[in-house]
Structures are given as structure tokens and as C-alpha cells.
C-alpha positions as a Python dict, from the first residue, in 0.01 Angstrom:
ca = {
    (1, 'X'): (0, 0, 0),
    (2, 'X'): (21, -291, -240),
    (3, 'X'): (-271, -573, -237),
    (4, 'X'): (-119, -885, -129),
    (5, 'X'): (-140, -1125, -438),
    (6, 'X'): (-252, -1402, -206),
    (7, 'X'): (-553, -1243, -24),
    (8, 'X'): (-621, -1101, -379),
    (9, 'X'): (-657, -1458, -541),
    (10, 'X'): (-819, -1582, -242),
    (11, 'X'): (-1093, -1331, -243),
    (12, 'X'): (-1106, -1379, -644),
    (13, 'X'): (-1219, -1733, -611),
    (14, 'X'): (-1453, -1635, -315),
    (15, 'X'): (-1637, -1425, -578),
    (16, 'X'): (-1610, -1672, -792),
    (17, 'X'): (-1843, -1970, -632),
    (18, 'X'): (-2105, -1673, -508),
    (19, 'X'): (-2170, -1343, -581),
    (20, 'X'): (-2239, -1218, -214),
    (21, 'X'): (-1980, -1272, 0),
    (22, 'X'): (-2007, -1286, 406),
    (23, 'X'): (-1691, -1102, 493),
    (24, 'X'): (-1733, -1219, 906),
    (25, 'X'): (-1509, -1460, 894),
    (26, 'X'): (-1246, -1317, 635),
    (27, 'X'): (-1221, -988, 843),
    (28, 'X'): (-825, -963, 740),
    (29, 'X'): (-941, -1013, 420),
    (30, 'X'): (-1175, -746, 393),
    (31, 'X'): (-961, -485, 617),
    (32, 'X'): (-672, -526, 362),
    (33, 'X'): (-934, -474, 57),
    (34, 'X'): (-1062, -134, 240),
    (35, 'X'): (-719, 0, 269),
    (36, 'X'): (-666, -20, -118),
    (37, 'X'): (-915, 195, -266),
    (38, 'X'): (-902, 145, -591),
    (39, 'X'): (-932, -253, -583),
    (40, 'X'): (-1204, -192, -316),
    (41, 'X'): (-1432, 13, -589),
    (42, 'X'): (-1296, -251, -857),
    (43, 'X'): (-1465, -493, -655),
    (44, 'X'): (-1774, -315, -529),
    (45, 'X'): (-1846, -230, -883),
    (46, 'X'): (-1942, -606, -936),
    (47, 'X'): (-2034, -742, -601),
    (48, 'X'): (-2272, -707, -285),
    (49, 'X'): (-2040, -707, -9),
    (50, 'X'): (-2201, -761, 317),
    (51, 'X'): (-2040, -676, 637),
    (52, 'X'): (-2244, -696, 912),
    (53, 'X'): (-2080, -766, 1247),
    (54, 'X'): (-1777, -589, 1158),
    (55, 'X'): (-1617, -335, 1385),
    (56, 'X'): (-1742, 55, 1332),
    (57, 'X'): (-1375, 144, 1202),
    (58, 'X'): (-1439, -83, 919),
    (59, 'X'): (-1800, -54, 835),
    (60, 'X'): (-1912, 189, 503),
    (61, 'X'): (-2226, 308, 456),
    (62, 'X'): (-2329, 346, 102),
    (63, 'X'): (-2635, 594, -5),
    (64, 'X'): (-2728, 464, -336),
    (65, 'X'): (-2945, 559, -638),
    (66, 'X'): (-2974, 424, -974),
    (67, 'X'): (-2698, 615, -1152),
    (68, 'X'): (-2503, 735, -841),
    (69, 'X'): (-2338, 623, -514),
    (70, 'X'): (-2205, 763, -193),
    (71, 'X'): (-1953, 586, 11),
    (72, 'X'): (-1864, 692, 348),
    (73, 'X'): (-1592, 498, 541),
    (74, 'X'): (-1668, 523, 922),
    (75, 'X'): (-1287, 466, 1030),
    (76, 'X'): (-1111, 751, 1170),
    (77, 'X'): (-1469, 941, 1251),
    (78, 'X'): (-1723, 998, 1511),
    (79, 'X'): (-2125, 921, 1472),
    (80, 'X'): (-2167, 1300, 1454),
    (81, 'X'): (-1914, 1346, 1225),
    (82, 'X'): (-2105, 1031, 1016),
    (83, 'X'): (-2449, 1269, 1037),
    (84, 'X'): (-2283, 1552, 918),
    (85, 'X'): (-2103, 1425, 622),
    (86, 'X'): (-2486, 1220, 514),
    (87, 'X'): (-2631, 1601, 623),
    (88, 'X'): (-2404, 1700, 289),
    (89, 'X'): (-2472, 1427, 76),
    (90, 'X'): (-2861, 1448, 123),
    (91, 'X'): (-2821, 1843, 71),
    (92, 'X'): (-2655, 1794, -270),
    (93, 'X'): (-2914, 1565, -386),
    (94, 'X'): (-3177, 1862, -320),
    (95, 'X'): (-3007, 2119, -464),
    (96, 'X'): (-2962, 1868, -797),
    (97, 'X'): (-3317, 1791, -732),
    (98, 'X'): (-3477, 2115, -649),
    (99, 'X'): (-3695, 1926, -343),
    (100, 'X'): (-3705, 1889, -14),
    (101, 'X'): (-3848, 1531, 31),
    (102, 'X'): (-3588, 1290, 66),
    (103, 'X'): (-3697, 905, 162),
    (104, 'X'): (-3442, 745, 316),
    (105, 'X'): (-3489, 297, 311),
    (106, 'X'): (-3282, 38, 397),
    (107, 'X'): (-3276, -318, 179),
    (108, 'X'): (-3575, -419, 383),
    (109, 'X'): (-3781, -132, 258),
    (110, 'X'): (-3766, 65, 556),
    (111, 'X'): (-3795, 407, 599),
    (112, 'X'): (-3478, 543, 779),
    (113, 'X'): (-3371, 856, 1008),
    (114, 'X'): (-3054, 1013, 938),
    (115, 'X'): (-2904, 831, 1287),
    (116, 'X'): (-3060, 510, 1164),
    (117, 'X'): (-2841, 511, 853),
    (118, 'X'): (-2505, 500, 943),
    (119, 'X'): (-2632, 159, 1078),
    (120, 'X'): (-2703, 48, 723),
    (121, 'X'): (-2438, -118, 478),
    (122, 'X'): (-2683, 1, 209),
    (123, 'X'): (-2930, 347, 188),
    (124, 'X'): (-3149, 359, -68),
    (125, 'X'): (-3220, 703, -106),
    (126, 'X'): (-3555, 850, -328),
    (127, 'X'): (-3661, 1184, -483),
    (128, 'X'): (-4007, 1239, -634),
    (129, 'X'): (-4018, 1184, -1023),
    (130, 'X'): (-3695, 956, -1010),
    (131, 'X'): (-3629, 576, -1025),
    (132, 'X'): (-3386, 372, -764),
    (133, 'X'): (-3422, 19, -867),
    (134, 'X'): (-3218, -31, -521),
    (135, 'X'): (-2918, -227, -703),
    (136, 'X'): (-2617, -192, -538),
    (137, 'X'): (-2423, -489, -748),
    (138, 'X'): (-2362, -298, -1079),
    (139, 'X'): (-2130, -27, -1163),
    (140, 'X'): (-2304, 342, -1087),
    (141, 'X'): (-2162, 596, -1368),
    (142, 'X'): (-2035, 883, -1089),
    (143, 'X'): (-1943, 765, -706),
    (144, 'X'): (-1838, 952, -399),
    (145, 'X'): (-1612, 842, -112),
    (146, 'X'): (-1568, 1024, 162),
    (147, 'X'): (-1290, 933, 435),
    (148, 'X'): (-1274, 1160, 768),
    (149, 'X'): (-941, 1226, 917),
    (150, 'X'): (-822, 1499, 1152),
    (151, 'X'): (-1131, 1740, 1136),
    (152, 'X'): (-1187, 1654, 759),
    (153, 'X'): (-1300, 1435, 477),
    (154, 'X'): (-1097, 1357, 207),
    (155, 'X'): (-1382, 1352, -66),
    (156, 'X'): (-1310, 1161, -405),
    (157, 'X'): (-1497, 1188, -707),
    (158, 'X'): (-1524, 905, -981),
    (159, 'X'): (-1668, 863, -1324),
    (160, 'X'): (-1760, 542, -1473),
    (161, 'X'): (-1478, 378, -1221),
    (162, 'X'): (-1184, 668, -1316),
    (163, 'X'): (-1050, 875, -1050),
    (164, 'X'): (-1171, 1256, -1165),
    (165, 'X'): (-1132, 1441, -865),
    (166, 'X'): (-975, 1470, -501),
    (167, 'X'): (-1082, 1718, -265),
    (168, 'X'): (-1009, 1811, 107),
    (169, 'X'): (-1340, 1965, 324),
    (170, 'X'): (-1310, 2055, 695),
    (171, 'X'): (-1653, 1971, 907),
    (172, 'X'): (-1645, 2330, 986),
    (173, 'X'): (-1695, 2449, 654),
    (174, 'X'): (-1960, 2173, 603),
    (175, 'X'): (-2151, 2332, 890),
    (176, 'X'): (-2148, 2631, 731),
    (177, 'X'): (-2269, 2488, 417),
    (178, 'X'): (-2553, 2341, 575),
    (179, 'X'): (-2630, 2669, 747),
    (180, 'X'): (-2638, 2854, 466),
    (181, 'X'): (-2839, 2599, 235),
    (182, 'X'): (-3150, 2597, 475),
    (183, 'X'): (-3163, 3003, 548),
    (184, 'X'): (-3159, 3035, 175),
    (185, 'X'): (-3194, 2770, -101),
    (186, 'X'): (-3369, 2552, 81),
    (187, 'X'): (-3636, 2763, 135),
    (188, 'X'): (-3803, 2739, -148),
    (189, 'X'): (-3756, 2397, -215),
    (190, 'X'): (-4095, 2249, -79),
    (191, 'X'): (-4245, 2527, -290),
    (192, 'X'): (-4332, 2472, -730),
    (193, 'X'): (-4206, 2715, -929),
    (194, 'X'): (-4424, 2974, -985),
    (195, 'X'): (-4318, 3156, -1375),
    (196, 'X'): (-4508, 3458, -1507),
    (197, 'X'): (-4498, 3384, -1871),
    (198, 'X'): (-4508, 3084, -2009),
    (199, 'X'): (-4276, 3182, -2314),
    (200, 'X'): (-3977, 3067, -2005),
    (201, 'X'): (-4082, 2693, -2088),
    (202, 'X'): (-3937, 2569, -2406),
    (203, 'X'): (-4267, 2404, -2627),
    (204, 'X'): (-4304, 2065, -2649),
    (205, 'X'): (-4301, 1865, -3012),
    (206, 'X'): (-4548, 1620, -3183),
    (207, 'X'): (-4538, 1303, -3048),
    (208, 'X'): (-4453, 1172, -3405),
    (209, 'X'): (-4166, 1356, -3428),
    (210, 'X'): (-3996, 1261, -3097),
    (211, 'X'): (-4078, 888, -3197),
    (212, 'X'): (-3837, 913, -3501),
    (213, 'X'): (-3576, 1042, -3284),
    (214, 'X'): (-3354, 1171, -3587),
    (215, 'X'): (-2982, 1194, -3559),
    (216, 'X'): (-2786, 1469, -3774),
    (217, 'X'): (-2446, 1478, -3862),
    (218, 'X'): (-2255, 1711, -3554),
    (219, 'X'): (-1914, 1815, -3561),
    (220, 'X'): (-1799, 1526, -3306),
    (221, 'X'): (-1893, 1289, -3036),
    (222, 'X'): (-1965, 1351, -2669),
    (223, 'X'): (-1593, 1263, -2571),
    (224, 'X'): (-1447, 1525, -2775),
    (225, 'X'): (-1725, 1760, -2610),
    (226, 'X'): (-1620, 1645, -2278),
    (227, 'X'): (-1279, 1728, -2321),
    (228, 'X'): (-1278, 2102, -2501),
    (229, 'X'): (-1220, 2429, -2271),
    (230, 'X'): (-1445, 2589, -2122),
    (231, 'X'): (-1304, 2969, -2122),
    (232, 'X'): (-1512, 3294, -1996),
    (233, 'X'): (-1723, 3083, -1782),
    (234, 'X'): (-2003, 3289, -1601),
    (235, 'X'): (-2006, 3367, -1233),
    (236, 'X'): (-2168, 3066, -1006),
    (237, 'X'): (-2451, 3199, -897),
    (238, 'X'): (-2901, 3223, -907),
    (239, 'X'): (-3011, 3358, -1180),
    (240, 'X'): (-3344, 3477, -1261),
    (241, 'X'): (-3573, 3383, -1556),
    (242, 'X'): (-3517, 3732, -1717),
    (243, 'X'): (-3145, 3699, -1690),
    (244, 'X'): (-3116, 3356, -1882),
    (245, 'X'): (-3409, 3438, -2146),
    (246, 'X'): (-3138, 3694, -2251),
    (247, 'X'): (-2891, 3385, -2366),
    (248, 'X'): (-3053, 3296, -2688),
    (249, 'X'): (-2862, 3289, -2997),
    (250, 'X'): (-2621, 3114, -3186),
    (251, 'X'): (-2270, 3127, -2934),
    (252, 'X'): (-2424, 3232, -2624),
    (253, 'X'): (-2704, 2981, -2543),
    (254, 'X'): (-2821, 2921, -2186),
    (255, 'X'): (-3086, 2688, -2089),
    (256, 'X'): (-3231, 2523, -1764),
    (257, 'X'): (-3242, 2177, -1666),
    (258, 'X'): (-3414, 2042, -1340),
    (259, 'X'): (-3330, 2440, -1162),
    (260, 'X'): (-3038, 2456, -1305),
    (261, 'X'): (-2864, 2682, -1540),
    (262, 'X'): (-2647, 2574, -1828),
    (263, 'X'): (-2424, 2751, -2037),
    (264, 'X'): (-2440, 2561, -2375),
    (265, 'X'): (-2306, 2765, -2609),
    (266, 'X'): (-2035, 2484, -2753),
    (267, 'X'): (-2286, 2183, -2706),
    (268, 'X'): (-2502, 2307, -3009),
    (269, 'X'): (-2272, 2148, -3283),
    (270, 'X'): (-2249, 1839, -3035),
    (271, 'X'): (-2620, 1781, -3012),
    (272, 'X'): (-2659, 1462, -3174),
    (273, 'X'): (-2984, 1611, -3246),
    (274, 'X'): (-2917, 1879, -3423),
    (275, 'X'): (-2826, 2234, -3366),
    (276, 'X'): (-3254, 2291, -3427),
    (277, 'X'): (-3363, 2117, -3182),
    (278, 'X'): (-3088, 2218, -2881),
    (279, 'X'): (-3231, 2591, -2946),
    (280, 'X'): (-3569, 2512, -2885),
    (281, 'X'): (-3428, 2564, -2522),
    (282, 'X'): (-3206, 2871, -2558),
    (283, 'X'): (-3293, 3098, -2278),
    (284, 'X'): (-3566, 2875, -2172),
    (285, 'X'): (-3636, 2604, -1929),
    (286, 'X'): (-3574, 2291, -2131),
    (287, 'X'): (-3690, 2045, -1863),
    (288, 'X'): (-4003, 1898, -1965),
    (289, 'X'): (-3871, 1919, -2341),
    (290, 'X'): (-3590, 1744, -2248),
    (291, 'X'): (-3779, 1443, -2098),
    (292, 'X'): (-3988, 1415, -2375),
    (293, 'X'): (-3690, 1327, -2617),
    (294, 'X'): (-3490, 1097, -2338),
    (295, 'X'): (-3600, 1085, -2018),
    (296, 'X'): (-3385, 842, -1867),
    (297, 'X'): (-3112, 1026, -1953),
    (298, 'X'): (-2841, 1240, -1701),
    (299, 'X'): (-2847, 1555, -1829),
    (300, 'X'): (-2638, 1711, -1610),
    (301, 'X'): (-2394, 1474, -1576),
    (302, 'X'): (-2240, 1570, -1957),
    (303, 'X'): (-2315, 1897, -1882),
    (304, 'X'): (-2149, 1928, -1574),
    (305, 'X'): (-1883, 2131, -1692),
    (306, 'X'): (-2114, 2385, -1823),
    (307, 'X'): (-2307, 2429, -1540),
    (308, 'X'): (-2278, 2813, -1373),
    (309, 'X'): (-2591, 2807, -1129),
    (310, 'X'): (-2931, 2763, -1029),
    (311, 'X'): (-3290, 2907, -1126),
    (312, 'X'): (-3369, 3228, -901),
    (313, 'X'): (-3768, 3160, -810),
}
């Protein structure tokens, strides 16, 4: 559906004289904005849109973290259907995460329940270790939306505000998802991980080394990484410590990176670090090596493509 010029220019120069805008009385406004996507994520990139008071078809709740958001529309869905589709979000932060404890808060710094949320314009959601400087005004580099129609959510995936992918999930096979995460992964989640030789953890370096932070000359930036094929890929699945400790050599390097496993084998002439210091983790559980270089960093969200499954405990 095209965006009406008018109600485009007229919500332009709202945005203009304030940065939050009240959308209760400019209800038309806002349900012609929701029904074009893209210019609704154009503008919820920049601004805090508040919609309190608006009708459940047209509310969105947003889970947000400091380099990742999670839109859900509510039209078109049922409060259950709301608590299973945040049920899936909150799984695949634990899985990323490796934990179990989740804090849920709204903007007023309280803690929520998962029935409490779908109240909320804005979640705030926490995991131990990890910053959320609760801003929901500035761009997040990956977002989510998920829209439920006829028994299903349309889930879409973008990257720094580009459209990357488009999926279609039935609540039935979220159910089973969420069945199957907490009789098995989830199970050990609460728990640390417990290694029998420390040779699995990749050493750490001087301090005055990872001060200088020296760049070498690599074969080509992070774009061209991004964008070479990935052939052979491994099975998805756990793999032990023994299994991955076997990956480490020039061409078939695997590492591990918050519980899970990487296959970078073509990242070592990308590592703007050198080819040196990316084998330090070869076969080995780069995690704590890793933070020590950049720890604000998203690992896996460059190395998404190479990722083939999680640390077996």
C-alpha cells in the first residue's frame, strides 16, 4: 500500500518540533504508518513512538536490548498467541546466551511477567554479563517483526535497517520448539560449564599486547567476508569439546563463542588481526580471549553465517 504523501509530511513535521510523539490523537495517522512496514521501521529507527490508549489491534510491543530489537504487532492475534510468540523470542535469547535468567523491565524499571509485557510499548529485556542501556530511539543493528495471521507469524529479519530475511512459522511448530528447548537445552542452562582440561580454553595475552591492538594487512574487509559462500557447511547440531578441539589447522578451524560453535575456516585471512591471533582459538573456546581484545563487540552477528551449533556440556 503506498504512504499517503500528506499524512507522510504531516507526521514529518510532527517529528520535527519533538522527538516523542503522542500518537492518541493522530490514530489515522499512526494506523496508516503501521500498515507500511518499511516507513514504520524508517521511523522507529529515529523516534520514541508512544501509543498508549490505542486499540489492542494496533498496539506493538517491542523487547529491546542494546544491539537488538523485537517487534511484535498484536493485530490479527490473541493474548496467548502474544505469550507464545515472546515464549520464542525469550528462548532465542538463551540459547544465544547460554542462561536461563532472563529480567524482564518496563521503562519504569519494573520487573515484568511474561502476561505483563504484552501490556508494555517497550521491554527491556537483561542477561547476566550484558549491557541494555534501555534506548529504544536509535537504530538497533539486527530487528525482528513478527505479525500473526491465520495460525502463524510472518517473522522478518533486518540488518542495520535492510530487509535480509522473510519467514513463515505456524504456533504449532513454535510449541514444539518450546517443548523441545526445555526437555533438552535448557536443561543445562542454569548450570556453568564444567571442562576437564583446561587446554579447551584458548590462553589469554599480555595486557600490553592487547592495548596496542595491531592491525595486519588481510586479504579484504568484512563486507567481502560477508558476502563469500559458504559450501560443505557442517551438520547443525551439539558438539562436544573433543569434537571441535579436532578443527585446528590452517582451512578447517572451529572455535566457540558464548556456547556456540563456529566454523571459521575462511575468516582467518579476514581477521583484521591477523591470521596469528584468530588461531589462538582453533578448536578452542575463544570466549574469554575474545573479550579481552573487544568486548563490546557482536561476535556472532558477522559470524552468523558460519555458525553450525552449540557446545555439548
Amino acid at each position: 500500500m503506498k504512504f499517503h504523501t500528506t499524512i507522510q509530511n504531516s507526521f514529518k513535521e510532527q517529528f520535527k518540533s519533538k522527538k516523542q510523539v503522542v500518537l492518541n490523537d493522530n490514530l489515522q495517522i499512526y494506523k496508516q504508518i503501521i500498515q507500511n512496514q518499511e516507513l514504520f521501521l524508517q521511523f522507529q529507527n529515529k523516534y520514541f513512538i508512544q501509543d498508549c490508549n490505542l486499540p489492542m489491534e494496533d498496539k506493538i510491543t517491542s523487547i529491546v536490548t542494546d544491539d537488538r530489537i523485537d517487534e511484535i504487532l498484536h493485530r490479527n492475534s490473541t493474548k496467548e498467541e502474544l505469550h507464545l510468540i515472546l515464549d520464542y523470542i525469550i528462548m532465542d535469547y538463551k540459547k544465544f546466551s547460554m542462561t536461563d535468567k532472563i529480567l524482564l523491565q518496563s521503562q519504569k524499571m519494573q520487573k515484568l511477567t511474561l502476561e505483563e509485557c504484552v501490556d508494555n510499548r517497550f521491554v527491556y529485556l537483561f542477561v547476566p554479563g550484558v549491557k541494555n542501556s534501555m534506548d529504544s530511539t536509535s537504530q538497533k543493528e539486527v530487528r525482528y517483526t513478527y505479525e500473526p495471521k491465520d495460525g502463524k507469524i510472518c517473522k522478518e529479519k533486518y540488518r542495520n535497517g535492510r530487509k535480509t530475511e522473510s519467514t513463515e512459522i505456524t504456533f504449532e511448530q513454535i510449541k514444539k520448539m518450546l517443548s523441545s528447548f526445555n526437555q533438552s537445552t535448557g536443561a543445562f542452562l542454569s548450570s556453568k560449564p564444567n571442562f576437564a582440561e583446561s587446554r579447551f580454553i584458548a590462553p589469554l595475552l599480555p595486557q600490553e599486547e592487547v592495548a596496542k591492538r595491531a592491525k595486519v594487512q588481510v586479504k579484504g574487509g568484512q563486507m567481502q567476508f560477508a558476502q563469500l559462500p559458504r559450501k560443505n557447511k557442517p551438520a547443525f547440531k551439539n558438539y562436544t569439546a573433543e569434537e571441535i578441539s579436532k578443527h585446528n589447522t590452517p582451512g578447517d578451524v572451529w572455535t566457540v563463542l558464548n556456547g556456540k560453535v563456529y566454523d571459521i575456516s575462511i575468516y582467518v585471512d579476514y581477521h583484521p588481526g591477523g591470521a596469528e591471533k584468530l588461531m589462538l582459538g582453533a578448536g578452542k573456546d575463544c570466549t574469554k580471549l575474545f573479550n579481552q581484545f573487544h568486548p563490546w563487540v557482536n561476535g556472532h552477528a558477522f559470524l552468523e553465517q558460519d555458525y553450525i551449533g552449540n557446545l555439548k556440556h
